[in-house]
Structure formats: structure tokens, C-alpha cells
C-alpha positions as CSV (number, residue, x, y, z in Angstrom):
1,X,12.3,-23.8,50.6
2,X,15.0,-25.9,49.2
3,X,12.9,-26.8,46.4
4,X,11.8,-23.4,45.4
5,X,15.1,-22.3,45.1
6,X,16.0,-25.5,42.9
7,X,12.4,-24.8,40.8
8,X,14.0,-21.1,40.4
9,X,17.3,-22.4,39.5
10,X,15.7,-24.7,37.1
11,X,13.9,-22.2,35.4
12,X,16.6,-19.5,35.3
13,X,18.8,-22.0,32.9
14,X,16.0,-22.8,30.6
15,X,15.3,-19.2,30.4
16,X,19.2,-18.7,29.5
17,X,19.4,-21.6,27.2
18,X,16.4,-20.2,25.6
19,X,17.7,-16.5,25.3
20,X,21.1,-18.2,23.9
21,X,19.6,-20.1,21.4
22,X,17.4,-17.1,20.3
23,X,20.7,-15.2,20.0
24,X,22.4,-17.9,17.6
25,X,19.0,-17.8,15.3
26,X,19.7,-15.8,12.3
27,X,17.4,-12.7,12.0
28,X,14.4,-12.5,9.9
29,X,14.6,-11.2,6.8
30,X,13.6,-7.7,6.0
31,X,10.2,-7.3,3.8
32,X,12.6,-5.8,1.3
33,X,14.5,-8.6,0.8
34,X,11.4,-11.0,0.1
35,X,9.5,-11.5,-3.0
36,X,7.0,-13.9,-1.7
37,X,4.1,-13.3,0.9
38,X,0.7,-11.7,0.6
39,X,-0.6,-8.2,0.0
40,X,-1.8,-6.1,2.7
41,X,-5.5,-6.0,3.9
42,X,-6.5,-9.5,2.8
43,X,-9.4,-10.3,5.1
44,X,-9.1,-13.9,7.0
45,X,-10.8,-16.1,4.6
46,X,-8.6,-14.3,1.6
47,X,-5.4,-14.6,3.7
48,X,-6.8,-18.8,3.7
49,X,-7.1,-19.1,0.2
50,X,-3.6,-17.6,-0.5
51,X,-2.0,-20.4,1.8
52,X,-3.9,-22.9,0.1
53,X,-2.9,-21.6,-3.4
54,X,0.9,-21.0,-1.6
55,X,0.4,-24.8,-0.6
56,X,-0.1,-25.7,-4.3
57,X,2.0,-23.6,-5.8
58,X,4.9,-24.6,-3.2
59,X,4.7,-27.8,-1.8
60,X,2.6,-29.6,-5.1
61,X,5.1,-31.9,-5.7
62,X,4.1,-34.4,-9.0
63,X,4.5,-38.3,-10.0
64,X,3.2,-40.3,-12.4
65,X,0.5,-41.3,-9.7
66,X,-0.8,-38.5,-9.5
67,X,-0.6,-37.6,-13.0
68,X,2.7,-35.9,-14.0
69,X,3.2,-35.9,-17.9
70,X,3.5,-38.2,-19.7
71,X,5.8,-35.6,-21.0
72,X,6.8,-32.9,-18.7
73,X,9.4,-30.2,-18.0
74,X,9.2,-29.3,-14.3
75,X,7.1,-31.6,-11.3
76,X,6.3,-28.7,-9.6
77,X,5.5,-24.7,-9.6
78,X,7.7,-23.9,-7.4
79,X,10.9,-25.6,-8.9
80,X,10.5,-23.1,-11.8
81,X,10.0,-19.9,-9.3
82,X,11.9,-20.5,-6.4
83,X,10.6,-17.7,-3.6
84,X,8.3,-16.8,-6.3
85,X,11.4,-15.1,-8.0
86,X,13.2,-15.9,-11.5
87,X,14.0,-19.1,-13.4
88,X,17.8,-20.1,-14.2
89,X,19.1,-22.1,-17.1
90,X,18.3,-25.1,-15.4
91,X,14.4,-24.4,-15.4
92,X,14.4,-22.3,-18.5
93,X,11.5,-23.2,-20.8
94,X,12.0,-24.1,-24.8
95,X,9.1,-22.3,-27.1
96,X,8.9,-23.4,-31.1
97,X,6.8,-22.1,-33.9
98,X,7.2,-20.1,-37.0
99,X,8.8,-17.0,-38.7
100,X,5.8,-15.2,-39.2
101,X,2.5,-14.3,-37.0
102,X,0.0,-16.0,-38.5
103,X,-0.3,-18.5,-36.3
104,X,1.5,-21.3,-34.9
105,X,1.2,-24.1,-37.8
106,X,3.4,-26.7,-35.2
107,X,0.3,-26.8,-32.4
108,X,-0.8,-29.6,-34.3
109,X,3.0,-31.3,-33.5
110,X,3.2,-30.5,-30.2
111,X,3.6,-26.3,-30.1
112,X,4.2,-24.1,-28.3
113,X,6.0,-25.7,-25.8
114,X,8.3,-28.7,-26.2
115,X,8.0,-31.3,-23.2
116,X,11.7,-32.6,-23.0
117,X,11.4,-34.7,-20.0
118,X,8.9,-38.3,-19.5
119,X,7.8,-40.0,-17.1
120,X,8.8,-44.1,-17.2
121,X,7.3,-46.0,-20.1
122,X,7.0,-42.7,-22.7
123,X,9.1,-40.7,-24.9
124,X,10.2,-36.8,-24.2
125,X,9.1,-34.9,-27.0
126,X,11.5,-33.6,-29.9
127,X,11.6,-30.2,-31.5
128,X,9.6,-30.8,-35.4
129,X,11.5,-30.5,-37.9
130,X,11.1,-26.6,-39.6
131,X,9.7,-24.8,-36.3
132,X,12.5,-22.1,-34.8
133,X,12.8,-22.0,-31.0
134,X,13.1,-19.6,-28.2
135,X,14.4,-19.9,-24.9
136,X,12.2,-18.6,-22.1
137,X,13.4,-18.2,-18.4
138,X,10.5,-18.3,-16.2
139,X,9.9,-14.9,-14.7
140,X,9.3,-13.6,-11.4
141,X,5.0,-13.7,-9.8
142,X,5.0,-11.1,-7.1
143,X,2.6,-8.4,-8.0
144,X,0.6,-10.0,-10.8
145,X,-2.2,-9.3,-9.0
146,X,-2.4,-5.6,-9.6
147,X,-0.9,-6.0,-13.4
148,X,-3.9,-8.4,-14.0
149,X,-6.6,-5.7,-12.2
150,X,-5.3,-2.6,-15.0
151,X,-7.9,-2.1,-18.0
152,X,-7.3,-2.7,-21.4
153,X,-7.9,0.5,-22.1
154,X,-5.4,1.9,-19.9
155,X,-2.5,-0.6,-21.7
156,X,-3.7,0.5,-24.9
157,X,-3.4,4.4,-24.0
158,X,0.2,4.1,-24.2
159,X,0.4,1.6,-27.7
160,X,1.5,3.6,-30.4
161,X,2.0,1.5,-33.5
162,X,2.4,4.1,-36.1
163,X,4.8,6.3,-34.1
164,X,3.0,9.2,-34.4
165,X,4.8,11.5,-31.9
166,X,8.0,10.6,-33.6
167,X,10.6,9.4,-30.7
168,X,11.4,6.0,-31.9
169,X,9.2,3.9,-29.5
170,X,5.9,2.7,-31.0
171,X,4.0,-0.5,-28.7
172,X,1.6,-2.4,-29.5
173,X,-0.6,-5.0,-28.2
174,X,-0.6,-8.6,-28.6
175,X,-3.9,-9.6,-29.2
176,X,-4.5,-12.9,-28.7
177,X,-7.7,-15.5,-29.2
178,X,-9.3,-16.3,-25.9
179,X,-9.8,-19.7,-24.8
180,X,-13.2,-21.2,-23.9
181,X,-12.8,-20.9,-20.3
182,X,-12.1,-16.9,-20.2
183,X,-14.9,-14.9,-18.9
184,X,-14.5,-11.3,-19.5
185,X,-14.5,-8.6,-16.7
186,X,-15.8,-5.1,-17.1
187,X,-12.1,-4.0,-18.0
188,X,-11.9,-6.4,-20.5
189,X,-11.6,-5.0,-24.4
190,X,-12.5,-7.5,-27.2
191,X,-11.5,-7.0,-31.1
192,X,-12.1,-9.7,-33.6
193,X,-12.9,-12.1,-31.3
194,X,-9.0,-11.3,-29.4
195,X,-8.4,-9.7,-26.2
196,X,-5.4,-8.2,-25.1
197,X,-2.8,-10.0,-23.5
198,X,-0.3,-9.1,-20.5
199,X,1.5,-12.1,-19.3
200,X,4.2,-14.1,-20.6
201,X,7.4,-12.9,-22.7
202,X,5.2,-12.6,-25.3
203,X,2.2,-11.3,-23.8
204,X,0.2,-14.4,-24.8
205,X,-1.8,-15.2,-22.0
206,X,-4.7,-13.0,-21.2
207,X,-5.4,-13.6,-17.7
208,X,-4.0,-15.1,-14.7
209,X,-6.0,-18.1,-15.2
210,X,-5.2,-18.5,-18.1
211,X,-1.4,-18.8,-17.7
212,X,-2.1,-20.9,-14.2
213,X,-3.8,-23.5,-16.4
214,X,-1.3,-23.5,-19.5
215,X,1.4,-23.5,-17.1
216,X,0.1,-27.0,-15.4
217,X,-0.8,-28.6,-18.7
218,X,2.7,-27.2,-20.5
219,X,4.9,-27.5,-17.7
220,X,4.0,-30.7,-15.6
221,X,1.4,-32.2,-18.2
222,X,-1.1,-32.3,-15.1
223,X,-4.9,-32.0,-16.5
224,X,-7.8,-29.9,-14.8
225,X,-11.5,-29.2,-15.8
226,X,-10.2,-25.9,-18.0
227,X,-7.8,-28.0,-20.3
228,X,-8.9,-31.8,-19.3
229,X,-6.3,-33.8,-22.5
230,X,-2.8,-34.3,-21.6
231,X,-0.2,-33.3,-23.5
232,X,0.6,-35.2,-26.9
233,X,4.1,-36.3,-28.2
234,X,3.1,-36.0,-31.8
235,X,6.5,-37.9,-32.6
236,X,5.1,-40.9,-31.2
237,X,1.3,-40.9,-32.2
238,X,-2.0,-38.6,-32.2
239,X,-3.0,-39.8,-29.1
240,X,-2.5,-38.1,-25.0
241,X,-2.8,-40.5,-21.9
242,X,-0.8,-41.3,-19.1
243,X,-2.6,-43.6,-17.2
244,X,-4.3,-41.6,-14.5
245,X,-8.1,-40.5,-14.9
246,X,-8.6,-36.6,-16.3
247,X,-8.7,-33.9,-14.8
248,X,-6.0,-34.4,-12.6
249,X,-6.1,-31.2,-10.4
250,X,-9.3,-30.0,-9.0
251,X,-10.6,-26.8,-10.5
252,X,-10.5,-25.9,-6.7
253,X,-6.8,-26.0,-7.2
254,X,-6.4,-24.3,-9.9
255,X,-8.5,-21.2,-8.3
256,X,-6.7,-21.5,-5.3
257,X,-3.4,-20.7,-6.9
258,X,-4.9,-17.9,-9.4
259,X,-5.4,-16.3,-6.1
260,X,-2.7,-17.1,-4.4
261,X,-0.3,-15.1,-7.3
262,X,-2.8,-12.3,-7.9
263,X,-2.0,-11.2,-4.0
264,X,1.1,-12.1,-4.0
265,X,2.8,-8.7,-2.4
266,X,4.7,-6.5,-4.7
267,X,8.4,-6.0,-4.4
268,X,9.6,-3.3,-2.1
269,X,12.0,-0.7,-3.3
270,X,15.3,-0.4,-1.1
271,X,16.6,2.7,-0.1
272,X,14.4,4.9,-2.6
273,X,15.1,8.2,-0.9
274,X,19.5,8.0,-1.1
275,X,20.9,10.3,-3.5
276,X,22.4,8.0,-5.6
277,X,19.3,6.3,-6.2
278,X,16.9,9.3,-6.6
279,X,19.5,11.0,-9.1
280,X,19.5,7.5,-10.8
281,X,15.6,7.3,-11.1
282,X,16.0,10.9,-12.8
283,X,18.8,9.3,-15.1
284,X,16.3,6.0,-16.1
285,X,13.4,9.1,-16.8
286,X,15.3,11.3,-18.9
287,X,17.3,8.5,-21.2
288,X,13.5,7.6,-22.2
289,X,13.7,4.2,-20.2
290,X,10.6,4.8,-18.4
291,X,8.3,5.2,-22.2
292,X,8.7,1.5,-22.1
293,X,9.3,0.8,-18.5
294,X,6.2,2.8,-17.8
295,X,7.2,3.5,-13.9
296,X,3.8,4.1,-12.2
297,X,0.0,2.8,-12.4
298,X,-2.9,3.1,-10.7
299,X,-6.0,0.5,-10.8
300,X,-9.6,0.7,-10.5
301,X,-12.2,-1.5,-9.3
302,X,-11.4,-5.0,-8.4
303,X,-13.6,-7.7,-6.3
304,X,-10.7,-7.9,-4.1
305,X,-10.6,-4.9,-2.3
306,X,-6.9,-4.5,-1.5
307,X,-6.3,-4.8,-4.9
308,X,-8.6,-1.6,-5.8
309,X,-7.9,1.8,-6.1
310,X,-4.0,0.8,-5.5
311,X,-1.1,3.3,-6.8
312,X,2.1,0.8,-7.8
313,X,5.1,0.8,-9.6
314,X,6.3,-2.1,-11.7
315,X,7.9,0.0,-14.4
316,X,6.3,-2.0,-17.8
317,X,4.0,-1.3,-19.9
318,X,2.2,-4.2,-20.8
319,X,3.2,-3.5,-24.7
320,X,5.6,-5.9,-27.5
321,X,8.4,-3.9,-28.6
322,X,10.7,-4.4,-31.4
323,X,13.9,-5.1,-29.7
324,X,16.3,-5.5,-32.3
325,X,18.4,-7.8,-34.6
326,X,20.2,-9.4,-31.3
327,X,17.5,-10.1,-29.6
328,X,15.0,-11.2,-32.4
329,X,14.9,-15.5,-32.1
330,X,12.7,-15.7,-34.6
331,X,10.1,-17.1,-33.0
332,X,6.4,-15.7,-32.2
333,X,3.1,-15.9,-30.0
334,X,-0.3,-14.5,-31.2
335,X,0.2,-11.7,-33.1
336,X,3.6,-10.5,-31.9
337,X,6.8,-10.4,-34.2
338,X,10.1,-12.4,-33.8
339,X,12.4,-9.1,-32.3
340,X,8.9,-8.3,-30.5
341,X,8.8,-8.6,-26.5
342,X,6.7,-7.1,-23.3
343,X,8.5,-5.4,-21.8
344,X,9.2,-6.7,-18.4
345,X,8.2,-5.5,-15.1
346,X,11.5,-3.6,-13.6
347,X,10.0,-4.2,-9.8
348,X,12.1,-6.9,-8.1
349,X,14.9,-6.7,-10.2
350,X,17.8,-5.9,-7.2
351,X,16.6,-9.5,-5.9
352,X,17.4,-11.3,-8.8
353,X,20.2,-13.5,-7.8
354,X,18.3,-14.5,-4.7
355,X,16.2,-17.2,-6.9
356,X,19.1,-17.6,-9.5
357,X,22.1,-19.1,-7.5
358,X,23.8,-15.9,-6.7
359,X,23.9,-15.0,-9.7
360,X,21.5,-13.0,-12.7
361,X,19.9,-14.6,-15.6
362,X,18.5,-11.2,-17.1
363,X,16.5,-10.8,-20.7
364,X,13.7,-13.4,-22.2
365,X,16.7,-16.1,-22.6
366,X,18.7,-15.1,-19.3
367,X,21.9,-14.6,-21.8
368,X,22.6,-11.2,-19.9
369,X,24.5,-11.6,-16.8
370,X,24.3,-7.8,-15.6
371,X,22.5,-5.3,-15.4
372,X,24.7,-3.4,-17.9
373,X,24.9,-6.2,-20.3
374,X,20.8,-6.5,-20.9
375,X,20.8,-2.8,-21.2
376,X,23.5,-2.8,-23.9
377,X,21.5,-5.8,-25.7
378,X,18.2,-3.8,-26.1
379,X,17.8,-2.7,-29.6
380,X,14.9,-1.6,-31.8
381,X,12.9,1.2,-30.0
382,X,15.1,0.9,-27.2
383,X,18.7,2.0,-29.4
384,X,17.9,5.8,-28.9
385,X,18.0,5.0,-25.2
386,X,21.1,2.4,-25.6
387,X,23.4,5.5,-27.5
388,X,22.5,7.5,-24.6
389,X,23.5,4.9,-21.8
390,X,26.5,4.5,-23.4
391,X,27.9,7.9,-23.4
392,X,27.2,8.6,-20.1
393,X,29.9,9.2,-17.7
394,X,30.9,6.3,-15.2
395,X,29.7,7.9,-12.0
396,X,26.9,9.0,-13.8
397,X,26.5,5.0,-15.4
398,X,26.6,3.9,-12.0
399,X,23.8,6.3,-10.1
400,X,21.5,4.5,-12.8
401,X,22.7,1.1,-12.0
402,X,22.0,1.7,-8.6
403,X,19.1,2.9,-8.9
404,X,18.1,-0.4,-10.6
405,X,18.8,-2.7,-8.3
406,X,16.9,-1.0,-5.6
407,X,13.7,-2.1,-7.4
């Protein structure tokens, strides 16, 4: 008897330890206020691919061993996207080239991307004398997925290059020279050989793919069977190598984290039905915001299925648009112009500061630090919608604000 009761007692204080503990543990965060994580209705063997291509992507950490460089910017993937949200000034990326879009003449001396880190034993790389420079913060990857899954032909139904209906807001395409590795898919448009592109500031990279494999080659110098030379510091000779055999990453890898950031979740709106916000939402619609920040999509057929048939709302438009004297660096990709950018996806904008040290890094460069600040940067096809922004009442400035950083 004696010992039952001590057994009881026993297990009665591990029981209130445990409950005690559980009540000290911080709560989980709400799905709202996470970028990262998969999409719904991945089957088992999808949901094991994304936590290999999370593995990479997160915990991929690189050394000279294992092939890092020999010239380099970041070690990892997910040093540059923390929580799979934006870059700060400490990760932000430095893009040179020329005035003019014929073509970057500097690939030949390193372009587009200058390596400004090296591993022991080489030499970081040095902007070429004559090439302009841009500064690019990395961007947030949830929902690439179902921005990669759209048609071309459903980007291009909004491009209006000559401005034919008149409002100030043309978009166009970058078109942009596939590599060798691409393989077209049925939603896939081709023109002189070009394709269009969607991702990057510029929208310079084509595919998911192919901004998985220039970011490993560009960013940590690390090799795979899609772009097997490393990267070559033309200020010290014509020649790549940094000791370790080529490729350096499976093409396993590689795959693994396409998939992993093409169902990556998308950002979840807070709050969408308060007042404030839904008068906001009719504020960003009727100031013309939403011709460039195109608010909803819808995509078609896709050989993942949760990624078919899906309604979303990233609030882009996949198009370069002139932006304006201020924000023109003078530098391009493809065929885009120097005050040309893609618009960027508006969806996880509210969880900015999450990734960025508390605070917000906003446009290409992350020189705005509001909300208000970017918008009052925009120029070009967005200064219509600027004039109007500004006259608006403070309350009125405010519903729209708010309505922002729900997204």
C-alpha cells in the first residue's frame, strides 16, 4: 500500500513539473506570422522532398572542403533568407554591368555578380573598372511555387509596352536567353530564342531552377552538374579552381531545393476582414496600385497537384517597369532598362522586419525604411499613383498603410 501511494505521489509531481514547464514554454507561433513551411496537400513523399530541400537550403552550411568559392558572398542559403524571408544590408548582393541592354560586356570579367569575399589562399574579386553597380537585397521565397506554375501567356496579357490604353503604366517583359539546362514546359512561350523571365529584381532568371543554380554558383561559388566551373576572379587570371573536384553539389541537391521553394507555403494575410484594412485594400485599388501590384492569379495545370488549379494573391505582375530617375542605378539584366524593375510580390510584406533585425529594408537596394518611404520613391509609371498617395488625408494615408502590412 505504502508504495502505491509513494508511486502516485511520484507521478503526481512529474505530472506538475511537466504541466509547469509546459506553462513557461512560449506559444507557437501563429501560421500568420511564419513565412516558412510547406503548402497544403503535399502527399508524404512530397512533404520528404521538401525537408530535404529545407535541409539544404537551411542547414547547408559551406567550407573550402566542401567547395565554397574560391570567391564567395554568402556560405549558405539560408544566411541570405533567414525564415525564408528578406535579406538586410549585411547580406545584400552587388550586381555590375553596363548602361545599356545589350548585353552585359563585363561577363567576361567576372559579371553579373561580384564575389567580394575568399576563401584562404585567393583573392575576393573587384568591381572592373567602367561597369556601374546595383545593390540587390535578397528577397523573400515563400510562394514561388505558384508564381513559377503561371503561363507566359497569362504575364504577358497584362505587358503593355506602347501604352495603348493611355494611364501611364506600360510593362513589359524581360526576355531573357535560356541556359542549356532549361527544359521548357507546356506554359512556356519562346521568342528569338528568349523566354520570359519572372524571378529576380530584374526578372532575369526564367525558372526556379534556374535561379537555384545561379544562386549556388554566384553566391557561395559551389559547382553542380547544371553549371559544373567555379567562379573566376578575372583580376587575378582566366582560370576557376579551388581545389575540390566539380560538381560540388549533387544535382539531387539542387532538385531537392527547387522543390523545396516551389512549395514553400504562401504568406497569410492578417486580419483581412477589419475595416481599416478592407477600406485600405479599396484605397491601394483605386490609386492604381494594384495595375502593377496585380492583386490576384489563378494557375493552371502543374505536376504538383496542390499547386494546380490554385486561386492566390501575391499582388505583382511579373512585368519591368520604369520606376523613375531615383530609382534608376544604371545598371541592367537581359533586356530590361536601368530605372526598369519587376515589380515585387506585395504578399509577406507586414513580416518584413521579422528576417531584417526588427527593422525594414524595403525597395531593390533596401534604402527605404517604411512603408511610406518606398511608396514615395516609386517614380516612372508609378508617379500618377505617387501624386495621389500624397494628397490623401492622414487617416485616409493610414487605412492604406494598414492595409499593407497585413499582407
Amino acid at each position: 500500500m505504502k508504495k502505491i501511494t509513494l508511486l502516485y505521489l511520484v507521478l503526481s509531481v512529474i505530472l506538475l513539473v511537466a504541466v509547469a514547464c509546459e506553462a513557461l514554454l512560449p506559444a507557437a507561433p501563429a501560421d500568420d506570422a511564419l513565412l516558412d513551411g510547406p503548402i497544403a496537400e503535399l502527399t508524404p513523399e512530397q512533404n520528404a522532398l521538401f525537408a530535404l530541400g529545407d535541409a539544404a537550403f537551411n542547414r547547408d552550411i559551406f567550407t573550402p572542403a566542401t567547395g565554397l568559392g574560391p570567391i564567395f558572398v554568402a556560405s549558405s542559403c539560408g544566411s541570405c533568407h533567414a525564415g525564408d524571408g528578406k535579406g538586410t544590408p549585411f547580406t545584400t548582393l552587388t550586381r555590375f554591368g553596363q548602361h545599356d541592354d545589350t548585353g552585359n560586356r563585363f561577363m567576361g570579367q567576372g559579371g553579373p555578380q561580384l564575389q567580394n569575399r575568399a576563401i584562404p589562399g585567393h583573392t575576393a574579386e573587384l568591381l572592373p573598372a567602367g561597369a556601374v553597380f546595383s545593390k540587390f537585397t535578397p528577397p523573400a521565397n515563400t510562394g514561388l511555387g505558384l508564381l513559377a506554375a503561371l503561363s507566359d501567356e497569362q504575364i504577358l496579357a497584362n505587358a503593355d509596352p506602347t501604352d495603348r490604353d493611355g494611364d501611364g503604366i506600360s510593362g513589359v517583359p524581360n526576355w531573357i536567353h535560356a541556359p542549356h539546362y532549361f527544359k521548357p514546359q507546356w506554359f512556356h512561350k519562346e521568342q528569338n530564342d528568349r523566354y520570359v523571365g519572372r524571378f529576380g529584381k530584374k526578372a532575369a532568371a526564367i525558372d526556379l531552377l534556374h535561379q537555384t543554380v545561379n544562386a549556388y554558383k554566384q553566391d557561395m561559388g559551389i559547382t553542380s552538374e547544371f553549371d559544373s566551373e567555379d567562379p573566376i576572379n578575372y583580376n587575378v587570371s582566366g582560370q576557376a579552381g579551388d581545389g575540390v573536384d566539380d560538381p560540388e553539389v549533387s544535382s539531387a541537391k539542387i532538385n531537392a531545393v527547387v522543390f523545396y521553394l516551389r512549395t514553400l507555403k504562401t504568406p497569410v494575410q492578417r486580419t483581412p476582414i477589419d475595416p481599416m484594412v478592407v477600406a485600405g485594400k479599396q484605397l491601394f485599388i483605386s490609386l492604381d496600385c494594384g495595375k502593377c501590384h496585380t492583386p490576384d492569379w489563378k494557375t493552371g495545370q502543374s505536376d504538383v497537384a496542390a499547386l494546380a488549379n490554385r486561386t492566390f494573391s501575391p499582388y505583382t505582375d511579373l512585368l519591368l517597369h520604369d520606376m523613375g530617375a531615383d530609382l534608376d542605378d544604371g545598371y541592367t539584366e537581359g533586356m530590361a532598362k536601368t530605372a526598369e524593375w519587376k515589380t515585387p510580390a506585395l504578399w509577406g510584406l507586414g513580416l518584413s522586419q521579422n528576417s531584417q533585425g526588427g527593422r525594414v529594408f524595403l525597395l531593390h537596394d533596401g534604402r527605404a525604411h517604411s512603408v511610406d518611404e518606398a511608396i514615395r520613391l516609386h517614380g516612372g509609371e508609378a508617379s500618377r499613383s505617387v501624386e495621389k498617395y500624397a494628397k490623401l488625408a492622414e487617416a485616409e494615408r493610414g487605412k492604406l498603410l494598414r492595409f499593407l502590412d497585413t499582407l
